[in-house]
N, C-alpha and C positions, 0 to 999 in steps of 0.2 A: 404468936405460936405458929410453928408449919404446921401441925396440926390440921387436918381440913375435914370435915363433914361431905361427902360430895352424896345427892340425891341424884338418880340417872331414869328417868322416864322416857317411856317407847313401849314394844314390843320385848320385853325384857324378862319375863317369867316364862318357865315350860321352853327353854331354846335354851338352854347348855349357859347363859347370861352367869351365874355367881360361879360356877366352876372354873368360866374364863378370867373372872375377875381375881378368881382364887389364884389359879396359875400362875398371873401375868405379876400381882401385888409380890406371891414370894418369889418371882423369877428377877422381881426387882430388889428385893431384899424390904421388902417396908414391914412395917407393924400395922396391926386393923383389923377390921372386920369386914364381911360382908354379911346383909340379909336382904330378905325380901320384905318391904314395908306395905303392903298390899298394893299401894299405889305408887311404887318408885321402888327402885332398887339403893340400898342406902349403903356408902362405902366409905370407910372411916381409916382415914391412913395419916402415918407419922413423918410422911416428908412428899418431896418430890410429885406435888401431885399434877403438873403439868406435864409432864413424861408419862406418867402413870395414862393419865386421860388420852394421849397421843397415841400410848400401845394400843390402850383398851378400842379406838377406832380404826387403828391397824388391823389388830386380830379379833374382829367381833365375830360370834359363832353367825353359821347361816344363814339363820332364821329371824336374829334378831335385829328389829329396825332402834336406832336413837331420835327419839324427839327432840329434845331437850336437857343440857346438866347445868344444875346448879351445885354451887362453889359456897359452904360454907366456913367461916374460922372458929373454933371452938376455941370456948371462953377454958375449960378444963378439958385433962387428956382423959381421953375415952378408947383411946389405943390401948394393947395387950401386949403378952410377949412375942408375940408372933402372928401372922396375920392365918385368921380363922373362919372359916362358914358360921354364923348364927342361925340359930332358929328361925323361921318364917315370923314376923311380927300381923298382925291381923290388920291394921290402920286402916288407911280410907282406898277402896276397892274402884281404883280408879285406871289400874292397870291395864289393856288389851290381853283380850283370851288368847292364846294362837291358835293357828287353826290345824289341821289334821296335812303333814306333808309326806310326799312320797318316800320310799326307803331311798337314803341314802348310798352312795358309792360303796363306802366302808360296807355296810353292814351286807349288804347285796354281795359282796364278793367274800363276808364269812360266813353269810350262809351257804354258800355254792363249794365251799373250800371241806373237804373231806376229812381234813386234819383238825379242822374248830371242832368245840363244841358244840355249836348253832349251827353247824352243819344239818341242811333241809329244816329249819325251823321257821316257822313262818311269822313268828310274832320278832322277830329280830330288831331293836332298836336300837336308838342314843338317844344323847341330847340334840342329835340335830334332825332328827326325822320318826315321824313314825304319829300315831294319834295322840290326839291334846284337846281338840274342843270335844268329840265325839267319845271320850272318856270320862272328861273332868266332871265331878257335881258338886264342887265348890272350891271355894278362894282361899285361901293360898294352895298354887298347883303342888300339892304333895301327896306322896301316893295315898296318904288314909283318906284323900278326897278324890280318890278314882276309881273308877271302876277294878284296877288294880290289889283294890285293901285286901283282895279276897285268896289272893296269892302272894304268901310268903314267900320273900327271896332265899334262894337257898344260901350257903356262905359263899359259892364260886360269884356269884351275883352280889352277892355284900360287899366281897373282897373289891369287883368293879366300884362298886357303886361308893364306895371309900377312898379308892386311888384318884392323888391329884391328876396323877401323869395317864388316865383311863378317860375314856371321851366319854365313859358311862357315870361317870363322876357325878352323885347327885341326879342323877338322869331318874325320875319317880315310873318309868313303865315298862322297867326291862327285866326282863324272862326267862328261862331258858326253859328245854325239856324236862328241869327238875323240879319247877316248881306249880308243874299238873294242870297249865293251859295249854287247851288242845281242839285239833280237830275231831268230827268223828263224822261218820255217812251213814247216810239214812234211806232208807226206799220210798216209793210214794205213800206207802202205808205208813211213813216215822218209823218204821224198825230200823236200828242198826244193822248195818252191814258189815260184816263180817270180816275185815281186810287189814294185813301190814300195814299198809300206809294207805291214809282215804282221800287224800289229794293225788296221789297216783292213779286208785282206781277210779276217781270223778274224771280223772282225762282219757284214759282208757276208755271208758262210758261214754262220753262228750264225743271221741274223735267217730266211735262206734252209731252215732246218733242219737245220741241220750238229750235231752230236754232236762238243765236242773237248776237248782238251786245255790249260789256260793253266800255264805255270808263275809262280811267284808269286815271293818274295821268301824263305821258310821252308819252300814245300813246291808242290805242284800242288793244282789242280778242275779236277773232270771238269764242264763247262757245259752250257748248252743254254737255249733259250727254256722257257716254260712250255706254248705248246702242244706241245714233246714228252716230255714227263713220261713219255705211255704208253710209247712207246718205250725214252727212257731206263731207266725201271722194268723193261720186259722185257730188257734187256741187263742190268744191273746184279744183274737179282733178286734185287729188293726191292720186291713186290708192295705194301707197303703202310707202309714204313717214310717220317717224314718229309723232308723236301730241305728243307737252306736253300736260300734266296733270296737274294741281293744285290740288292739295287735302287740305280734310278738316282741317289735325293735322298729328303729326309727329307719332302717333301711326297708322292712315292710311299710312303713308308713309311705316311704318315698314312692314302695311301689302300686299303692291303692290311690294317691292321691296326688296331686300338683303343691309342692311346698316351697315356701319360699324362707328368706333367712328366717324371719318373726315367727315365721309360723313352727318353723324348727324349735326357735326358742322357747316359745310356747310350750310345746309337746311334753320337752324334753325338763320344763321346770319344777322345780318342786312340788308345786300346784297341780299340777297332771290334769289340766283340763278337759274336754271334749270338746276339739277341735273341728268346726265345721272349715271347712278347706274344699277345693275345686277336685273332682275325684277324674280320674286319667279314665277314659272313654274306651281304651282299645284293651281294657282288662276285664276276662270274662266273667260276670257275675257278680257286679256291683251294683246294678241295677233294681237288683230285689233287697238291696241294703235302702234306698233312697228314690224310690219308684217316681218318676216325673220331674225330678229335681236334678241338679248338674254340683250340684256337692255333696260331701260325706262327712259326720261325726266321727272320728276317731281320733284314739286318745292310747298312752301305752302304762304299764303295768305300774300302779303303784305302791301295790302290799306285799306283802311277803309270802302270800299264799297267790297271787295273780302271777307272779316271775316263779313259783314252782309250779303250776298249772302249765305255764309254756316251757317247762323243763320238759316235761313229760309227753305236751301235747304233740303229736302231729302236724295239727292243723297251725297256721300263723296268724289266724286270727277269729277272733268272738264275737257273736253279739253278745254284750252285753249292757242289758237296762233295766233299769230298777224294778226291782220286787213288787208291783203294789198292783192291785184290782183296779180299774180306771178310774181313775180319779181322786182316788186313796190317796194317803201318807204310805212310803214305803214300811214295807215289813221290818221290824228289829228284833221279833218274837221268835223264838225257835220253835215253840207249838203252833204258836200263829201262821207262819210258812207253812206249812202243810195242808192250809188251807188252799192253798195254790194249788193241787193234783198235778204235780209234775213226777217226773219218772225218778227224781234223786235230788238230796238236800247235802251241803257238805258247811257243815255247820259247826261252830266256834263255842265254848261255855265261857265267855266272856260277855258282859253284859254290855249292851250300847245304850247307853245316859241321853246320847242325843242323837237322835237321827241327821246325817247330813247326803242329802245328794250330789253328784257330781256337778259338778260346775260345768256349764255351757256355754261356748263363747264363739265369736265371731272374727277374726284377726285385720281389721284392716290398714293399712298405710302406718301399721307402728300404735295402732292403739287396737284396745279390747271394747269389741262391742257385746255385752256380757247379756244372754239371754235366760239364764241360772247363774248365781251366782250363789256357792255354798261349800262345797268341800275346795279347800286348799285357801279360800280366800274370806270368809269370815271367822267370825265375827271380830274382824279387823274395822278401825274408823275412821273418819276423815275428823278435819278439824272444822272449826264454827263461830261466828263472832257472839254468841250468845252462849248465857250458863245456865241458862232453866233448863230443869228437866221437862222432857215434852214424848210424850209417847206417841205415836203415829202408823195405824194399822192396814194402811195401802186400801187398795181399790176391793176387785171381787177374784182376778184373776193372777195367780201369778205373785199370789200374796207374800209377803214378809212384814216384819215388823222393826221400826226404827227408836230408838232412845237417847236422846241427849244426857249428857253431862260431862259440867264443869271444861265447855270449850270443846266436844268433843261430838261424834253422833254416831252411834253406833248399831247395825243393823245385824240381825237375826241370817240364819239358814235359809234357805228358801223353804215355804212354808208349803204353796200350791192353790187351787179353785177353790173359793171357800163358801162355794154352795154346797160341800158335801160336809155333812157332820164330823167328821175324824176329822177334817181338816182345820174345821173351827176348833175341835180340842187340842191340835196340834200346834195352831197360834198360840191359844192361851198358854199354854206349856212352853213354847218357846219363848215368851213374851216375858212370863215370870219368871224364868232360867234365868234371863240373860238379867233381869232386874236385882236378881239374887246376887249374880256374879258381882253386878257392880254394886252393889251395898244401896240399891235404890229402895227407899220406903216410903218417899212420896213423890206425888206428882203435881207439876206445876201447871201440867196444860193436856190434853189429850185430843188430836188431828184424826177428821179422816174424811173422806170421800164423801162428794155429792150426793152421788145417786142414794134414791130413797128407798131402794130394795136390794145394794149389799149386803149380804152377813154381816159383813167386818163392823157394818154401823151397829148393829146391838151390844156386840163386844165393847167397841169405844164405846158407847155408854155406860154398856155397865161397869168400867175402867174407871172414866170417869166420876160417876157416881160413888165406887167403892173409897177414890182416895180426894173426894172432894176437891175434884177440878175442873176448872172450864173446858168448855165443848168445842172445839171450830171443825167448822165446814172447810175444805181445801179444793175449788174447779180443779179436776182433772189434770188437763191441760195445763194449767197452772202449774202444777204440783209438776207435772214435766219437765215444764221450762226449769223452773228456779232448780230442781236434781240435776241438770246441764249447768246451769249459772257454778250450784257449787262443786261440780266434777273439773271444772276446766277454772275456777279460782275468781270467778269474777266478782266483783260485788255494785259493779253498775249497772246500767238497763242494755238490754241486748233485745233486738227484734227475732224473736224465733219462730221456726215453722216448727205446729208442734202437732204431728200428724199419727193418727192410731184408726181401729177401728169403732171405739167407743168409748165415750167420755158425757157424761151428762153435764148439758150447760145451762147457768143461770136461767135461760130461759125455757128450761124443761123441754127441751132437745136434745137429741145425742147429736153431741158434734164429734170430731173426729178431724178436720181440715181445717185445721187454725194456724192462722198469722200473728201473734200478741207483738205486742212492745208491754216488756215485763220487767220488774223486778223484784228482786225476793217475795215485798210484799203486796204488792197491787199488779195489775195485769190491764191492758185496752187491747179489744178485737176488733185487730184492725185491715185483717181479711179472713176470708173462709172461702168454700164450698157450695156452689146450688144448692137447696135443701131437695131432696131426694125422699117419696114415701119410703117408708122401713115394714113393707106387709106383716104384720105380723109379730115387731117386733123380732127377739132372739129370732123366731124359725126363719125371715131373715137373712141371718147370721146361716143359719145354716142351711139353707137353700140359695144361694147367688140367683137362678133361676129369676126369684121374686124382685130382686133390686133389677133385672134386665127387662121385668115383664115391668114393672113400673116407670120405668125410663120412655119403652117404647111405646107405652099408654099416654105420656104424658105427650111423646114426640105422633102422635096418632099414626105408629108404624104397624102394629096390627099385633096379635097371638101368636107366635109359633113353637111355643114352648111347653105351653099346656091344654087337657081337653076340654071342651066348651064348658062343663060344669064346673070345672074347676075353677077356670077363669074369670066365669060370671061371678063369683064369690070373692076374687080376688081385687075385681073392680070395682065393689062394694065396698072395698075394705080401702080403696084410696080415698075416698075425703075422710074417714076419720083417722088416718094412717100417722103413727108419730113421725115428724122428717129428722132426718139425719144429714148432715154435712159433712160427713167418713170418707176422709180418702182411701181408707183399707177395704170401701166397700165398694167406692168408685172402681179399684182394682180388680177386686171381686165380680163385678159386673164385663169388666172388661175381657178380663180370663175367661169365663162364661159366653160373653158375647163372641170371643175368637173362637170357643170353639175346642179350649185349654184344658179349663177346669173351672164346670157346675155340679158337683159333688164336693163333699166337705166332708169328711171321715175323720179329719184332727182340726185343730185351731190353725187359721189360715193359710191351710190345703191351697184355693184356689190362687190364693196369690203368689203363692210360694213357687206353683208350678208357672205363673206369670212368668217369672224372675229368670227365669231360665232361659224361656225365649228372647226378653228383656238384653240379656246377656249377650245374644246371641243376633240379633238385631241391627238393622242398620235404620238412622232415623231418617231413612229418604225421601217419607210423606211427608214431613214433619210441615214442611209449606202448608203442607192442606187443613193444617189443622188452626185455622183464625181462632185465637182464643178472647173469646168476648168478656169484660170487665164491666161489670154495672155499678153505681153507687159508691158509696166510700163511708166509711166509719160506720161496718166494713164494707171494705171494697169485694163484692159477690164475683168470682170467677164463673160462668155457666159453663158447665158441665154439658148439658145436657145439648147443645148444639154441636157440642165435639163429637158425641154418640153420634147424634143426626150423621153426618160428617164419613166416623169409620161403618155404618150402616152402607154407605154409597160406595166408598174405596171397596167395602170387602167385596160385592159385584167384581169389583175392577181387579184387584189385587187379590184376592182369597188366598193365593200360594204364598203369600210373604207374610205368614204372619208375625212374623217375629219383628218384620221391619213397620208392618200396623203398630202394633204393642208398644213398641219403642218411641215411635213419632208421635202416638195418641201424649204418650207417659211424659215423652221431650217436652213437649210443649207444653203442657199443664205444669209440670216443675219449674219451669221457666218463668211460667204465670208468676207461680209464687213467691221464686225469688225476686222479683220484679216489685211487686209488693210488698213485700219485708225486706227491700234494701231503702226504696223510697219510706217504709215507716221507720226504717235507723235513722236515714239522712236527718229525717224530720226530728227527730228525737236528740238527733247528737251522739249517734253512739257508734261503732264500728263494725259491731258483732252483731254476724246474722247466728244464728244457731238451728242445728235440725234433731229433733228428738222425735221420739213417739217411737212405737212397734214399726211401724214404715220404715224408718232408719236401720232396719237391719237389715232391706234391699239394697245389695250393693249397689247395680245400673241407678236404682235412684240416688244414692250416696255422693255417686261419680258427677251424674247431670248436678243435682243442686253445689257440688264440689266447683267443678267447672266454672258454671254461672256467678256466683259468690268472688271466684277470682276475677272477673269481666269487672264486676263493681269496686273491686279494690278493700274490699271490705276483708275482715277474718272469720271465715268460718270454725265454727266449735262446736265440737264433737262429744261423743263418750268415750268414757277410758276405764272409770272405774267403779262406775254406776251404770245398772242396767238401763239400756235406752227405752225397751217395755217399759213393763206395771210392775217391775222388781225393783224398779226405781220409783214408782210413787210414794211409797213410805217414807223415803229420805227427804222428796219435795215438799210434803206433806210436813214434814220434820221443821226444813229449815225456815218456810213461810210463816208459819206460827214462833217459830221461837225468834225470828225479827220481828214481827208484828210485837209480840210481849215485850221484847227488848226493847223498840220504838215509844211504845208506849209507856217506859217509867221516864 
């Protein structure tokens, strides 16, 4: 029979997928069907289906990715008279959610167009843009399962949503003025205010110096122009942490910051990232966006109500960043917001099912170094040689959550610090969302982190315990490496530097400056870091001060940092001090000892302002800096003679710090390439790899770049997993579910 069954798996629901298939089958004249089978898209035609399959990868809608199609022959005809849309069938929910993208061409030039309908409407969609993860609350994407049930289409909107020849065809979340979603503005007290249009008067306000509220599509920002940063900084306090910006167009972008082609791509992709990029220095007043730092976050308009804000505004660009009390989950409550005491709320009655943040990312040489990853690009998945399901709930910081199945691994919104309460109810809630979506009911295995006083560890237990699965423990570090092994495809052993500020190791240390020879599932440390006291533990962390005052105690250089009583306590507190091998604290101490940054007001403040002079740097000490190598398996780098070392130079040299900074950092990176190329040779393998939070310093990026190419070896990078703790969940993922795999 021609006859064919054809099953089409990918990214294929909520993306315009059966309307295109509808088009294309009667544009060819066939007989068939199309539905959605929860997990494939299943398309039933009466002839020609190698044409058919050809067009359908010629004219795929935007959004949608193809994995895989399967080609069956039907034993009987199951064709019609004509080829038709079916029902959504419920089957095995194995599909990819898509995630929330920016407004498309189309819709942006009918809303702006005087003579539409959607003319100034700000919920404007298709099938090819517009919210899909940050609505949906369940499988199959159809509107009785979205936040949408609550608004009936009027008939102008049915008549769309019926026409083959209409891009809204099937389209489950389109709107218009008549069917009563809307904005409305509010004062700091939640009264309505009283106006025509209240995205008009929120810009009006805004350009006036108003402090407000917008809510979005996934979640709220708290806005404001940029001459009041001061302000907002002193309400917010965040004395010196940086603010994305949205701007109004990519020629503002050009002119806030240094772009290059990718970075453009980026900007301007449907994802609509927040692009951290090199910000142009001779432009006034970007400084209080990014205080100490030599780049800027910015990103341009992707809703429908952010591109009418910039109709209106004056200003060409916002801060805007998330809604939330520090440390919190962003706001999604309209009562809730007003918690905030801001001067105005411009608020949506449309309900957000899931909260998602914008995504953060870092642009280097053609790839994404993702420090959030969440609006535009989950809950998208990689693929995987194992089918167990395996749940995996990341470290302490920087949280998400990951899920296997059926060859696939699939990770959560970025979740956030899950020492605060809301944030642990925010895992769970996202954990079981996403378990719901895929039809998951049980669990084969449940992953998570060392350390013995994360949150996240009571959650994996009680996970575990709830669905009667085993428990594993995942090193840190580990769980690093192997989230690089499966972003870049490998499944051999690779020697990686897998370098952070904190990671608890086997041997009840925080290490942080690791060399492994890894794979998926076993790991050997086969260099590190001097071990360095950690006074204090976290305070620490948030005093650099203390890692320099312990260094120079150790190097018998003296006090000068703190007063004698303080001191005396703190050199009490070195022999029972836990040590740490942290290159992000080595940094930390380094920033501190120039001179840089010993203050800490956000998550690594002092090194971040490092980076800059880093950048900025010539490595011309770099001779002075003899770096000593002790022992082997692991081979110990000392540290603490190189301090000795820029203790001496900075007498000498104090003006150059930026050329200190660079040659301290040169050389120690050299160290360790040097060491994880000799532990590949030794192994047999060719990849060195660099992970960890470190890996989002570019100047260190470029040195370990460089060096890697001297050995002839390949360096591998991230692309699509975060190089942080936004990637642990995934490592954590893939280590356990080879290990089970391994083991039948």
């Amino acid at each position: 029979m021609s006859e064919k069954r054809i099953l089409i798996y990918g990214v294929v629901q909520g993306v315009g997928f059966r309307p295109t298939v509808y088009r294309i089958a009667r544009a060819l004249g066939l007989k068939g069907y199309v539905r959605n089978n929860g997990s494939n898209v299943e398309v039933v035609i009466d002839k020609d289906h190698e044409l058919f399959i050809e067009t359908l990868k010629k004219e795929l809608p935007p959004l949608a990715k193809l994995d895989h199609i399967e080609v069956h022959d039907l034993k009987k005809s199951l064709a019609t008279r004509e080829f038709v849309i079916k029902e959504s069938k419920e089957g095995r929910r194995d599909a990819p959610i898509p995630p929330d993208t920016a407004m498309c061409d189309d819709c942006l030039r009918e809303m702006l167009d005087r003579s539409d309908r959607r003319y100034m409407y700000p919920f404007t969609n298709c099938t090819n843009c517009g919210a899909r993860f940050s609505v949906i609350a369940d499988m199959p994407y159809d509107r009785p399962n979205t936040s949408m049930k609550e608004f009936k289409l009027c008939k102008d909107c049915l008549a769309e949503y019926k026409d083959p020849a209409n891009r809204r065809f099937h389209a489950q979340t389109i709107s218009c003025w008549k069917e009563g979603l809307g904005y409305s503005l509010f004062d700091k007290k939640g009264k309505v205010i009283k106006c025509d249009d209240p995205i008009k008067e929120f810009a009006r306000r805004t350009d006036d110096g108003a402090i407000g509220v917008v809510k979005g599509w996934g979640g709220m920002h708290i806005s404001c122009i940029l001459d009041r940063i001061p302000a907002m900084r002193e309400w917010y306090r965040r004395p010196s942490k940086p603010f994305a910006v949205m701007v109004r167009d990519l020629e503002v972008a050009q002119r806030f910051a240094i772009l290059d082609e990718f970075s453009e791509q980026l900007l301007t992709s449907p994802a609509r990232p927040i692009t951290i990029v090199p910000r142009r220095e001779d432009v006034p007043g970007l400084d209080g966006i990014s205080p100490g730092l030599g780049n800027i976050g910015i990103y341009l308009p992707y809703g429908g109500v952010h591109h009418l804000l910039f109709e209106h505004l004056e200003a060409d660009a916002l801060v805007m960043t998330s809604a939330n009390p520090a440390g919190e989950p962003m706001i999604i409550d309209n009562k809730e917001s007003f918690s905030l005491g801001l001067d105005m709320y411009l608020l949506h009655n449309r309900m957000i099912i899931n909260r998602v943040d914008d995504s953060v990312l870092i642009p280097f040489e053609g790839r994404r170094f993702f420090i959030r990853k969440s609006r535009g690009y989950t809950p998208l998945y990689l693929p995987v040689r194992y089918k167990q399901i395996v749940l995996s709930v990341g470290p302490e910081r920087n949280v998400n959550a990951s899920i296997s199945k059926a060859g696939r691994v699939y990770t959560s919104q970025y979740i956030g610090h899950s020492y605060k309460y809301h944030v642990m109810e925010f895992l769970e809630h996202g954990t079981r969302y996403l378990m719901r979506l895929l039809g998951i009911k049980k669990l084969d295995a449940v992953a998570m982190d060392m350390h013995p006083q994360y949150p996240t560890r009571a959650f994996a237990k009680r996970m575990a315990e709830e669905f009667d699965a085993p428990l594993f423990e995942v090193q840190h570090h580990h769980a690093h490496a192997t989230s690089l092994m499966l972003d870049n495809g490998i499944d051999k052993k690779i020697a990686c530097i897998s370098v952070d500020g904190t990671g608890y190791g086997p041997d009840g240390t925080i290490w942080g400056g690791e060399i492994l020879v890894n794979d998926y599932i076993g790991m050997d440390r086969v260099g590190t870091l001097q071990a360095i006291p950690l006074l204090g533990g976290d305070a620490a962390i948030r005093d650099p001060r203390r890692m320099v005052f312990a260094i120079r105690e150790q190097l018998n250089l003296g006090n000068e940092l703190y007063p004698d009583r303080e001191a005396s306590v703190l050199k009490k507190m070195m022999k029972g001090s836990i040590m740490t091998t942290s290159l992000g604290r080595v940094l930390d101490a380094l920033s501190c000892w120039l001179g840089i940054g010993c203050a800490r007001s956000y998550d690594g403040e002092p090194a971040m302002r490092l980076e800059t002079f880093l950048s900025q740097g010539k490595p011309s000490l770099e001779s002075n800096f003899k770096v000593d190598i002790q022992g082997s398996d692991p081979a110990i780098i000392q540290t603490l003679p190189m301090f000795k070392k820029l203790d001496n130079l900075l007498c000498l040299h104090g003006q150059h710090k930026a050329d200190l900074a660079l040659s301290f950092v040169s050389a120690l990176m050299k160290a360790m390439v040097g060491i994880a190329a000799q532990g590949a040779k030794d192994t047999g393998t060719k990849y060195i790899g660099l992970t960890g939070g470190v890996s989002y310093n570019l100047p260190i990026v470029r040195i370990v770049s460089e060096e890697v190419k001297k050995t002839g070896m390949t360096l591998l990078l991230h692309d699509q997993v975060p190089n942080g703790d936004g990637g642990i969940s995934i490592g954590q993922n893939v280590n356990v579910g080879e290990r089970m795999s391994n083991e039948r």
